[in-house]
N, C-alpha and C positions, 0 to 999 in steps of 0.2 A: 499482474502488476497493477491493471490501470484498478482491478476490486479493490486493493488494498490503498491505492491512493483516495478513493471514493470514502473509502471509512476514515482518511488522517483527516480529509475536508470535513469531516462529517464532523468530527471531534473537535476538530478547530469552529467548526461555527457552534458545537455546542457549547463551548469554554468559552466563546465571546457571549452569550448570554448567560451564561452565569456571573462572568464577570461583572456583565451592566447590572445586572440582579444586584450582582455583591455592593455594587457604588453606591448607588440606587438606594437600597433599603438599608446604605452602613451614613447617609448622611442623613434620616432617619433613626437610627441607633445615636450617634453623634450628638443628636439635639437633645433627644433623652437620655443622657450618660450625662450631658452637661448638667441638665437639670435635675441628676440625681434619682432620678426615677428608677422604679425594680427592675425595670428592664433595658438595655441600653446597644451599646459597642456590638457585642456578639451576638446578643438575640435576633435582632431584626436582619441580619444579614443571614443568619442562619437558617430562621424561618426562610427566606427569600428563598435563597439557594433549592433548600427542600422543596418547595412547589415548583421551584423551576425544575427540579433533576426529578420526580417525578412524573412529570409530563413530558420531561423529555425522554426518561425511560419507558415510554410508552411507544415512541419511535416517531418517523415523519408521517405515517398515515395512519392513525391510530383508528378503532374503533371506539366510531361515534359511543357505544355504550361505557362501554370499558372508559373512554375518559372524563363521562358521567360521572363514574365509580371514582372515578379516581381523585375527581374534582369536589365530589361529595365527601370522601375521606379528609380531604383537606381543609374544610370546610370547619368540620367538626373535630380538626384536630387540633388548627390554629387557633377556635374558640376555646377549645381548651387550654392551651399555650398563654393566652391575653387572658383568659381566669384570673391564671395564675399573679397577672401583675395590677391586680383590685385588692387594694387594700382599707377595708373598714376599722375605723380608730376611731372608737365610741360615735355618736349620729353622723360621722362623716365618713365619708366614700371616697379615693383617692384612686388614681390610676388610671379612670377611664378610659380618657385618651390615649394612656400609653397601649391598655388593649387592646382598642381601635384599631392603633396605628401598628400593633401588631396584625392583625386581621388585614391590615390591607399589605403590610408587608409580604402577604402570602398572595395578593391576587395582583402583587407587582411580579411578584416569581413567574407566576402562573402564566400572565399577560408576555411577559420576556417569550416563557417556551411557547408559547401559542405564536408569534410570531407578533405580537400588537406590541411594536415598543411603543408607539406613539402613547398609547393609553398607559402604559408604563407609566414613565414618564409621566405624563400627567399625572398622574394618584400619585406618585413620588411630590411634586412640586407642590400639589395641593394641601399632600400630608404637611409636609412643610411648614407652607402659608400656613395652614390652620394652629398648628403647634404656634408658631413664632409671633403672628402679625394678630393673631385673637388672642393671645394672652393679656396681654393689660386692657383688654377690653371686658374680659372674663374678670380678672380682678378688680375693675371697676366697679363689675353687677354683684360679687362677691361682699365690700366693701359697703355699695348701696344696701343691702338686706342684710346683713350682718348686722343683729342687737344690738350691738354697742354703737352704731353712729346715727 
């Protein structure tokens, strides 16, 4: 009885970090759906979750190699994922940041199962500020070098 209680604990603290995962990297998604961007609502929380449930699928003492591997997998699977949301439309480049911010939506996962919310957290808040509070700042320098003014 008391194994089986050890496993519903186990389950219960890994659903509370998926869940922060989910919040975490869906107000993230949020800010990029508002603004229309390829990628948005779903993506980033999906990403998130996926680096967080494979590290967590790795268990509570994992091998230091093994979560190497597994970290490097995600790595290069999230780059590939944030590819996907760069979109070139004749000499311009579009989405960077939302691939970015996909990219970090996987080391917000990652961070949750590792047990670092705190740095979580941060990369979430940062992802953020940088989306929201550098934009018209960006569009300023945009506006500055653009030909026509």
């Amino acid at each position: 009885m008391l194994d089986s209680l050890g496993h519903w604990q186990d389950a219960w603290q890994n659903l509370q970090r998926l869940g922060l995962t989910y919040v975490l990297t869906a107000f993230i998604g949020w800010d990029r759906e508002r603004e229309a961007h390829s990628a948005g609502l779903r993506t980033f929380p999906i990403v998130g979750m996926a680096s967080c449930g494979y590290l967590l699928a790795l268990g509570s003492q994992p091998d230091v190699a093994a979560q190497s591997r597994v970290l490097q997998g995600l790595i290069t699977g999230i780059g590939f994922v944030g590819g996907g949301a760069i979109l070139k439309e004749g000499a311009t480049v579009k989405g960077t940041a939302t691939a970015a911010s996909i990219w970090n939506a996987g080391v917000i996962g990652a961070s949750v199962a590792m047990g670092h919310i705190q740095i979580a957290i941060i990369l979430a808040a940062l992802n953020l500020f940088t989306l929201r509070a550098l934009l018209p700042i960006k569009f300023w320098i945009d506006r500055k070098s653009s030909p026509d003014s």
